[in-house]
Structure formats: structure tokens, C-alpha cells
MIDOSE-1310 file (N, C-alpha, C; in nm, 2 decimals, decimal comma, always signed):
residues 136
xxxx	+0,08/-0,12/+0,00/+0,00/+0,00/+0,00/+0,09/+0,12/+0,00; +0,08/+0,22/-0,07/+0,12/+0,31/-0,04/+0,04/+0,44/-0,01; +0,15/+0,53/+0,14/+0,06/+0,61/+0,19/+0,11/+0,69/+0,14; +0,05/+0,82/+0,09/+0,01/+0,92/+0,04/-0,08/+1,03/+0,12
xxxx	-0,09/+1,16/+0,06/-0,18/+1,27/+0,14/-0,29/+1,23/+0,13; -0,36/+1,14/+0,07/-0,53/+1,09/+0,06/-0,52/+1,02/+0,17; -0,43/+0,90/+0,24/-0,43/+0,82/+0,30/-0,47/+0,88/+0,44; -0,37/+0,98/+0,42/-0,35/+1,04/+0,55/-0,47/+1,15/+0,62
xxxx	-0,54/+1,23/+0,47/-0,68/+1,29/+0,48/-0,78/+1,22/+0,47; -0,78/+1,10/+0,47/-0,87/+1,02/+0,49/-0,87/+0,97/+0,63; -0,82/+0,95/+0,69/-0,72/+0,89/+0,83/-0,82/+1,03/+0,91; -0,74/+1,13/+0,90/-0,78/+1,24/+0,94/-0,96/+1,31/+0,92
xxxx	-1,01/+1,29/+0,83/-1,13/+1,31/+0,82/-1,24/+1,19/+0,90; -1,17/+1,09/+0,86/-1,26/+0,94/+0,96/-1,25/+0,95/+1,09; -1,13/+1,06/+1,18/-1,13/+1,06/+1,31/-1,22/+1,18/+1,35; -1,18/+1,29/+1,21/-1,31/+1,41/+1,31/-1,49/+1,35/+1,30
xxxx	-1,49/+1,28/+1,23/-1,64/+1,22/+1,21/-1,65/+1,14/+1,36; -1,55/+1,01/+1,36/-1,58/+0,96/+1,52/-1,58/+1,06/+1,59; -1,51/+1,13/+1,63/-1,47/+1,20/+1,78/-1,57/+1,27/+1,75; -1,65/+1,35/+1,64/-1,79/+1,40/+1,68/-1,89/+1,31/+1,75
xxxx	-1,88/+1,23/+1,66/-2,05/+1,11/+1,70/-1,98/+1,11/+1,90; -1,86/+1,08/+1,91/-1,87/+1,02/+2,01/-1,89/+1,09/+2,06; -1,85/+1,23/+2,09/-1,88/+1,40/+2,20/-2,01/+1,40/+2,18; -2,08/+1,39/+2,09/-2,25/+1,39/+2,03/-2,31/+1,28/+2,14
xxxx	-2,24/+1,16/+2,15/-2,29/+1,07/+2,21/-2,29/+1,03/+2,38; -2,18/+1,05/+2,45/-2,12/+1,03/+2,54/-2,05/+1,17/+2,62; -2,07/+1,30/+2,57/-2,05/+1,44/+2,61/-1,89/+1,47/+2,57; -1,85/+1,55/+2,60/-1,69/+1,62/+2,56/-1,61/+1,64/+2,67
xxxx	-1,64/+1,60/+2,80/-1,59/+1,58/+2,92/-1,54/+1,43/+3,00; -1,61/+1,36/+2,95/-1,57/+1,19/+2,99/-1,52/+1,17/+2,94; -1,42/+1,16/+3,06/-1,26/+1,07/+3,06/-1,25/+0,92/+3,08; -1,13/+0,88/+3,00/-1,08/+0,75/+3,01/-0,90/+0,73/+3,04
xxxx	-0,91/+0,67/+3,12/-0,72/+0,66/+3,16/-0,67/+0,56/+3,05; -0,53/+0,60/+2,99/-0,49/+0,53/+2,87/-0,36/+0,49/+2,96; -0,34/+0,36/+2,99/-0,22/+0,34/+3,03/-0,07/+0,35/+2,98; -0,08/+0,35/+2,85/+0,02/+0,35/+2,77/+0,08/+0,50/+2,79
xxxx	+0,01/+0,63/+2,84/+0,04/+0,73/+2,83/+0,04/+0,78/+3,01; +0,11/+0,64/+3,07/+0,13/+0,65/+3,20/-0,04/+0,70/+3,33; -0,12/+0,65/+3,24/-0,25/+0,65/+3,36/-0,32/+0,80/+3,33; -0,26/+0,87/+3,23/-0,30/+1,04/+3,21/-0,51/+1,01/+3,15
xxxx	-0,56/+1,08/+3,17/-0,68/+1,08/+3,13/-0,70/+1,14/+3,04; -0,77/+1,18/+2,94/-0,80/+1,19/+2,78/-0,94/+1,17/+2,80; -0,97/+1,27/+2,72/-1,15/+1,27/+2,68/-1,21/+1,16/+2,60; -1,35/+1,10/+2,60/-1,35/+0,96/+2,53/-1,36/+1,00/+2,37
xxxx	-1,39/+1,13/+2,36/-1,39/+1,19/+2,23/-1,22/+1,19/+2,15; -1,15/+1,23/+2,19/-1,03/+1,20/+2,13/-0,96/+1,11/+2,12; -1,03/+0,98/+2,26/-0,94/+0,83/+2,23/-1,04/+0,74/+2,09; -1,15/+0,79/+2,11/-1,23/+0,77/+1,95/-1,17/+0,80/+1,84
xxxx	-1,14/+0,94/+1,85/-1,10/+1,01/+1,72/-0,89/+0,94/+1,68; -0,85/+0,91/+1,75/-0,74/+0,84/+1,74/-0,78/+0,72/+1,72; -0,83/+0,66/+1,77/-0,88/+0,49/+1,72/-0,93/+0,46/+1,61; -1,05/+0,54/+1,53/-1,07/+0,52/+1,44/-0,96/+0,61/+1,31
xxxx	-0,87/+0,73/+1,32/-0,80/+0,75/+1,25/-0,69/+0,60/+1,21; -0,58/+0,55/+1,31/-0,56/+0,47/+1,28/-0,66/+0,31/+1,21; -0,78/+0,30/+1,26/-0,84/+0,20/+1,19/-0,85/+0,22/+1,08; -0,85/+0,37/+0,99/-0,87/+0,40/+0,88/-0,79/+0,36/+0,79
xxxx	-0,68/+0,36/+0,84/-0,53/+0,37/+0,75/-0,54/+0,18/+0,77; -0,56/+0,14/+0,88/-0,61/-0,02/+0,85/-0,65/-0,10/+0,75; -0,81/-0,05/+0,80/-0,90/-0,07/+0,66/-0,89/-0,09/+0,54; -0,81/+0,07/+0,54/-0,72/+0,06/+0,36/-0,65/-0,05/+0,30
xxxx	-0,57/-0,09/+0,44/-0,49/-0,21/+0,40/-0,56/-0,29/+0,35; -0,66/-0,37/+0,43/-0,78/-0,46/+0,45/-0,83/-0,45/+0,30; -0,89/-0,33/+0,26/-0,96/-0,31/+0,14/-0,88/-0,37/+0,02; -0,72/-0,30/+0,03/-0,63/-0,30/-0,07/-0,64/-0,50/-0,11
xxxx	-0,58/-0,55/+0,01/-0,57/-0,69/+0,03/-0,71/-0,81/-0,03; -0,84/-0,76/+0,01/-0,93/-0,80/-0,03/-0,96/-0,79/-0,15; -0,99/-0,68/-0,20/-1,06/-0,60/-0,27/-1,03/-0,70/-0,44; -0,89/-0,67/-0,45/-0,86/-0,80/-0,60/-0,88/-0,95/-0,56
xxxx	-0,92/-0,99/-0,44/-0,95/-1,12/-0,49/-1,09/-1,15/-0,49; -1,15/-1,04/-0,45/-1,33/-1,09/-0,48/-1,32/-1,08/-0,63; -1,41/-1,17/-0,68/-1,49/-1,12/-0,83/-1,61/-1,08/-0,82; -1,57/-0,96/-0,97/-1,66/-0,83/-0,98/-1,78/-0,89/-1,03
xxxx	-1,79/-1,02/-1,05/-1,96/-1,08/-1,06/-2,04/-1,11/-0,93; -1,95/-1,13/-0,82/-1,98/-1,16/-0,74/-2,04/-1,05/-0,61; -1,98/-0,93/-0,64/-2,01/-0,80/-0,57/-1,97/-0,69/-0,67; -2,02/-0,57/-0,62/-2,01/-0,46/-0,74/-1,94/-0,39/-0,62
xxxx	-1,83/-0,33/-0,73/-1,71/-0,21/-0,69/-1,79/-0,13/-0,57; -1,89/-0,07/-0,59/-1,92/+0,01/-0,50/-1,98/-0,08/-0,38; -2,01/-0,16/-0,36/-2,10/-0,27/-0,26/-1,98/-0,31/-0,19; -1,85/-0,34/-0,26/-1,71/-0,41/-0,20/-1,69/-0,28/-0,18
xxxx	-1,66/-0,20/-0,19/-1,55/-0,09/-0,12/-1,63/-0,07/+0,06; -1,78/-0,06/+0,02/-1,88/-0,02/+0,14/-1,85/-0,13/+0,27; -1,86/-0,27/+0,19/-1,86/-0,35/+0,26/-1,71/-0,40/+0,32; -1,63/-0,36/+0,27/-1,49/-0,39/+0,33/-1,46/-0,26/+0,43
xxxx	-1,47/-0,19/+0,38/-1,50/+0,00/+0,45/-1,48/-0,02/+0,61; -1,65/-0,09/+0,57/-1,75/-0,07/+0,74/-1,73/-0,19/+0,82; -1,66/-0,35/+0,75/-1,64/-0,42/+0,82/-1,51/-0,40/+0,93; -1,41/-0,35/+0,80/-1,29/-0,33/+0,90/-1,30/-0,22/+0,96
xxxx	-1,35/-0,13/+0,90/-1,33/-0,01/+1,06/-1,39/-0,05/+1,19; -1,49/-0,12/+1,17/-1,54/-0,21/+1,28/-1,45/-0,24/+1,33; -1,40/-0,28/+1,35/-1,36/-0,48/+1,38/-1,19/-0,36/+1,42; -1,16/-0,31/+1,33/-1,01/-0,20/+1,37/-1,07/-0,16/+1,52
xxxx	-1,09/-0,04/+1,44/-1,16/+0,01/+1,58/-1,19/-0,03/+1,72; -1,25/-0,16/+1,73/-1,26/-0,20/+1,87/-1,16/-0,23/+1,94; -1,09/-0,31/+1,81/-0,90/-0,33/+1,85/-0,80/-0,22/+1,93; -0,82/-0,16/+1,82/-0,79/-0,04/+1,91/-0,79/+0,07/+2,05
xxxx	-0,91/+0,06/+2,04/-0,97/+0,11/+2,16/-0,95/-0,02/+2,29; -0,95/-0,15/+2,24/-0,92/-0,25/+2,35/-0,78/-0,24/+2,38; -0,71/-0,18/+2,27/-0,54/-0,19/+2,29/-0,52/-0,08/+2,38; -0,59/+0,06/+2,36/-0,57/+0,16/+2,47/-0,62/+0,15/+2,58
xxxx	-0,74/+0,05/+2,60/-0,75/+0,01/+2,72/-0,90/-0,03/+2,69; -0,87/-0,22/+2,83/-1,01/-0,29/+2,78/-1,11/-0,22/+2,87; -1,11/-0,14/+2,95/-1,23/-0,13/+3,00/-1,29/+0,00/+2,96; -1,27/+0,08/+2,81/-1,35/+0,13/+2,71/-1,44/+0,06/+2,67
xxxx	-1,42/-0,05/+2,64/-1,52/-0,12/+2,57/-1,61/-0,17/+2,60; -1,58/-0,25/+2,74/-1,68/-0,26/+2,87/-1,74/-0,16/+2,96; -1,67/-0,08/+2,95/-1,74/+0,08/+3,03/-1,88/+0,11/+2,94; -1,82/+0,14/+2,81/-1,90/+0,22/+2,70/-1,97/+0,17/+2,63
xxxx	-1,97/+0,06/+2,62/-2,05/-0,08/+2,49/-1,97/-0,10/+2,40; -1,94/-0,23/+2,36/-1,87/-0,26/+2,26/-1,95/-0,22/+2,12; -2,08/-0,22/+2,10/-2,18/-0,23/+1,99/-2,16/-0,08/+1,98; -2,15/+0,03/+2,07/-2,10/+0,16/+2,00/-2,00/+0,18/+1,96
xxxx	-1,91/+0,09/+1,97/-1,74/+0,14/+1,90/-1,73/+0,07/+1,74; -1,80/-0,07/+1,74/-1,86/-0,12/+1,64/-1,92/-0,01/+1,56; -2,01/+0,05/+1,57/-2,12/+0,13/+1,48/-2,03/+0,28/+1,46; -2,00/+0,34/+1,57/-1,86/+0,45/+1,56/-1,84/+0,41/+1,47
xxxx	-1,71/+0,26/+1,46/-1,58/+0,24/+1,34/-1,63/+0,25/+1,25; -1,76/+0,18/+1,22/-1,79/+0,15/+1,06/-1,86/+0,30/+0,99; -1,96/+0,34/+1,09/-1,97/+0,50/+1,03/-1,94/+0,59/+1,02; -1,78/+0,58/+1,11/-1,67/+0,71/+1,09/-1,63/+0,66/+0,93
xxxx	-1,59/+0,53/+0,95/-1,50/+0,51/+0,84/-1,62/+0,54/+0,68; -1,69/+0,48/+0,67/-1,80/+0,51/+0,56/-1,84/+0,64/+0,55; -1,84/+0,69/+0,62/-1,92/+0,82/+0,63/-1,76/+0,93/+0,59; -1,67/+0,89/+0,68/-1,58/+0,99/+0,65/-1,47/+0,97/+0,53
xxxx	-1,47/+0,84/+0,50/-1,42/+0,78/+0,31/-1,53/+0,87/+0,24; -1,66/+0,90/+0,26/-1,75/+0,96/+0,16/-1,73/+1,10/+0,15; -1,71/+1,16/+0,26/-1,75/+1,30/+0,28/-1,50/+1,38/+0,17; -1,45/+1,21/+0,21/-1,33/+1,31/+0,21/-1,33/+1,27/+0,06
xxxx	-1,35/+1,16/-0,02/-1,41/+1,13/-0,14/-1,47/+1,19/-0,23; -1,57/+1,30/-0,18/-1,64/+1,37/-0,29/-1,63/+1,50/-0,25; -1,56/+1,55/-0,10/-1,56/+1,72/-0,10/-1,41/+1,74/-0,11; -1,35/+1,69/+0,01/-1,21/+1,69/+0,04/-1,11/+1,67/-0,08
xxxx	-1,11/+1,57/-0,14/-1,01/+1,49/-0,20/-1,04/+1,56/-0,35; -1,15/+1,64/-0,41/-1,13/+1,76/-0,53/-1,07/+1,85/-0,50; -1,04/+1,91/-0,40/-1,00/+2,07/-0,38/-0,83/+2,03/-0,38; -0,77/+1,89/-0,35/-0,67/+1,91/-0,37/-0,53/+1,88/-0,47
């Protein structure tokens, strides 16, 4: 795969989409202790927005890897990009957030970091796809 300024504005666009839904969802003041960063607390809005940026750049992989061995009788381009998209930001994403720490996922529901990953990542591949990624 190669990364590139798309990779990276797409990365970047999929995390301001999560860390909204999640401040939208869960407020802009709940904290979570990330041990990796020595026990410091962090809003759950920005460990979102970090979780699902890196699941982004994931995904891509995922997508890249996938993507030529389906046949195009079997799913259509647009149906396989959607469907690889929203699986792996899923499935990234909770990884992540379980890597920064498991009791996010059990604190907050796993089924919302699920739904976060896959509609940061779909939503924000779309929004950086058709507005973002012309202008540059």
C-alpha cells in the first residue's frame, strides 16, 4: 500500500467524524485513563478520534488486500469498497480502543465502537471522497 496525502486525509477526516458522533454521544468531558500514556486521562472523544484514524489507514490495507481477490460478478465495486469500508473499521476500531485500554469497551458498549468504526469510516471515506479529496 502506499501512503500518500489521501491516505493520511482520509485517516484524518474518519477521526473528526468519530470523535464528533462520540462528544455527540457520550459528552466532551468523559474521561478515560490510557495506560500507555502512563495512567493520564483523555476525553473519550479524542481516544475515539485516534482509534478510528488509525483503523482508517487499517482498513485501507484490508480493502487493498481484499478487494482484487473478490470477483466483480460476485459484488459490485461500489457494494465491495462499502462492505470492506464498514467491516474493518469495525472490527479496527474496537481493537484499538481495547489496545488503549479494555475497560472502554466494557465501560461504554462494545456495539457503539462497532457502529462509531464502521460510520466514521464510511461516512468519512465519503464526505473526504467527494468534497475533500477535489479541492486538492
Amino acid at each position: 500500500m502506499s501512503y500518500d496525502k489521501h491516505t493520511a486525509g482520509k485517516a484524518m477526516t474518519c477521526a473528526a467524524v468519530s470523535g464528533g458522533a462520540t462528544a455527540m454521544m457520550f459528552g466532551r468531558d468523559t474521561p478515560v485513563r490510557l495506560p500507555f500514556l502512563g495512567g493520564r486521562a483523555v476525553p473519550l472523544w479524542s481516544a475515539a478520534a485516534a482509534a478510528s484514524g488509525l483503523a482508517s489507514v487499517g482498513a485501507d490495507m484490508v480493502h487493498e488486500s481484499i478487494y482484487p481477490a473478490w470477483e466483480k460478478s460476485m459484488v459490485g465495486d461500489q457494494w465491495n469498497t462499502l462492505l470492506t469500508a464498514g467491516a474493518a473499521g469495525a472490527g479496527l476500531n474496537c481493537a484499538v480502543l481495547y489496545a488503549f485500554d479494555s475497560s472502554i469497551l466494557r465501560d461504554f458498549g462494545m456495539w457503539q465502537a462497532v457502529a462509531i468504526g464502521a460510520g466514521s469510516e464510511m461516512l468519512g471515506g465519503a464526505i473526504y471522497n467527494s468534497a475533500i479529496r477535489p479541492m486538492m
